[in-house]
Phi, psi and omega in degrees: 000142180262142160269119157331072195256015188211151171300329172269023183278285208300319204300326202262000167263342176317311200274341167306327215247318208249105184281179186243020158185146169230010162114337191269287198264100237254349174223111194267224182319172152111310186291212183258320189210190178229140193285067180278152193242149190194050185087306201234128198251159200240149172236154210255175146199144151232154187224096196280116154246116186221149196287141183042046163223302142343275179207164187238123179312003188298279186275343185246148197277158187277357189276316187299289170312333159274342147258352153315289189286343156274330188303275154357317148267011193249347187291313208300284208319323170312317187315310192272012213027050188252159205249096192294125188263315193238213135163145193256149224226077191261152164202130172267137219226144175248139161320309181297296186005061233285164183275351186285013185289307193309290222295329158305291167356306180267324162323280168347276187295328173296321193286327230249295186301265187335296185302339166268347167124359186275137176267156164272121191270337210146182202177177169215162156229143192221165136273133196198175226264292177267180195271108169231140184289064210229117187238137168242123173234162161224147163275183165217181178282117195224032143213019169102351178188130193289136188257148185248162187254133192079192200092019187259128190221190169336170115087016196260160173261182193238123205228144195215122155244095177143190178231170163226149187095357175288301204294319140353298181295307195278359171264332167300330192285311184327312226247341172256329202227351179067214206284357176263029155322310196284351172328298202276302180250085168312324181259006176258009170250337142327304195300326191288305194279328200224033199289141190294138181289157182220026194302314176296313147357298154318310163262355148309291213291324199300323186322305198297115196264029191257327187283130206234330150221233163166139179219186218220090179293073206293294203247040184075160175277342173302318193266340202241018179245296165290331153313290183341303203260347127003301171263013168271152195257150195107188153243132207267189163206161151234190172230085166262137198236116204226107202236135184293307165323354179246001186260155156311110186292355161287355164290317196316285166306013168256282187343290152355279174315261169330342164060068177204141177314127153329274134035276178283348191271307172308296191306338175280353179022239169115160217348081195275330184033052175262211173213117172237158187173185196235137162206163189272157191338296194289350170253006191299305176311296193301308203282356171305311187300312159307299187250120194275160177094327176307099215208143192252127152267029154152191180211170184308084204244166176280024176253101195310083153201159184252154175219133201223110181050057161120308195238139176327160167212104192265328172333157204249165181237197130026117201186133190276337205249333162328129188258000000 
């Protein structure tokens, strides 16, 4: 018998079996969230946080998995430039589970849910061996039209709200040194635990008509920078320019420390909860002015390759199924 051995291994037997729109779901897979239509139309997402594949309780507070694990979908609907309205709520509960675990958790997942403005619609609950997360949330359009990934061509630039390679940083030192990680890099173990929403952000850009796509910087740029020009038509490329002097100096001295480029180390990232996307050049200056934290990191070229500070960058990023 052959083995799934990649997530798109499982996306291409998904779509063989499930067709993605029917006029009710008018943008299906693939994207940050799926497009529903419903007299107004709302965009969808769902998201699996499971223990010691996620996070681990070694290091993250039950206060932390709960907002995490909501944060994380409420990044996609920012993805989509959307304003998150409700989300519904499974959750697998382990026997061992003490009950004083709930009450942070839910503290937590409240304070997080109430600043946007999101209802808990409903839910399940199951028992299981480990503590697992499963939020399905949805938006609606707060910026006059839903951004999509790709749409993109030559000369358009390429863009970041939020940084990369911080959440990264703090989940390795997390993973080598535990919770006294936050000793040595504190704010790239912030970053790790607690990444910040960027909902408004989101619906700056959905404004802007200057802005052509946009996504929700999940899995690094190594890996969610060709799903991007994927979704452009042609075979695109960029040029990204990663300037050490523009990173946190805590990647650096992590880096440092380990003796590996800075640089390569940010692109390849991985839970970054940023915002990446395209807009076209000549209005890039003016969406700057607007929107503070925006900062372009390369640009769009008609060359199938990606290229990073100079040199081809053929490395693979991020993979839920990589062992």
């Amino acid at each position: 018998m052959t083995k799934l051995n990649s997530e798109q291994d499982f996306l291409t037997l998904i779509d063989r079996y499930f067709p993605s729109e029917n006029g009710h779901v008018t943008l299906g897979r693939g994207d940050d969230c799926s497009i529903l239509r419903t007299g107004k139309d709302l965009c969808i997402s769902k998201d699996l946080f499971l223990e010691d594949v996620h996070f681990r309780r070694s290091y993250f507070s039950p206060a932390d998995i709960g907002y995490k694990s909501l944060a994380v979908n409420i990044s996609d609907i920012a993805a989509m430039g959307g304003q998150p309205c409700g989300f519904a709520l499974g959750l697998i509960v382990p026997p061992s589970l003490e009950s004083e675990f709930w009450e942070p958790f839910f503290q937590s997942m409240s304070a997080l849910a109430r600043q946007h403005g999101l209802i808990l619609a409903g839910g399940d609950l199951s028992g299981g061996q480990y503590l697992g997360i499963s939020v399905t949330v949805w938006g609606e359009s707060a910026g006059g039209r839903f951004l999509s990934r790709g749409n993109a061509g030559p000369g358009d630039v390429l863009f970041l709200h939020g940084p990369a390679g911080m959440a990264r940083t703090g989940l390795l030192a997390l993973e080598e040194s535990g919770p006294e990680a936050a000793d040595i890099y504190p704010e790239c173990v912030r970053t790790h635990l607690r990444p910040p929403m960027r909902v408004a952000a989101g619906i700056k850009l959905a404004k802007s008509p200057y802005v052509k796509g946009l996504m929700d910087l999940s899995d690094g740029l190594a890996r969610d920078l060709p799903r991007f020009l994927g979704c452009c038509k042609g075979n695109m490329g960029a040029e990204i320019l990663l300037d050490e002097s523009q990173l946190h100096e805590e990647i650096v001295r992590y880096a440092k420390s380990k003796s590996i480029s800075a640089t390569e180390h940010s692109f390849l990232g991985g839970e970054d909860y940023a915002l990446f996307g395209a807009a076209s050049a000549e209005g890039f200056e003016e969406l700057k002015k607007t929107i503070p934290g925006l900062h372009q990191i390369g640009t769009i070229t008609g060359e199938n390759k990606i290229m990073l500070n100079g040199k081809e960058y053929t490395a693979g990023g991020f993979d839920h199924f990589s062992s």
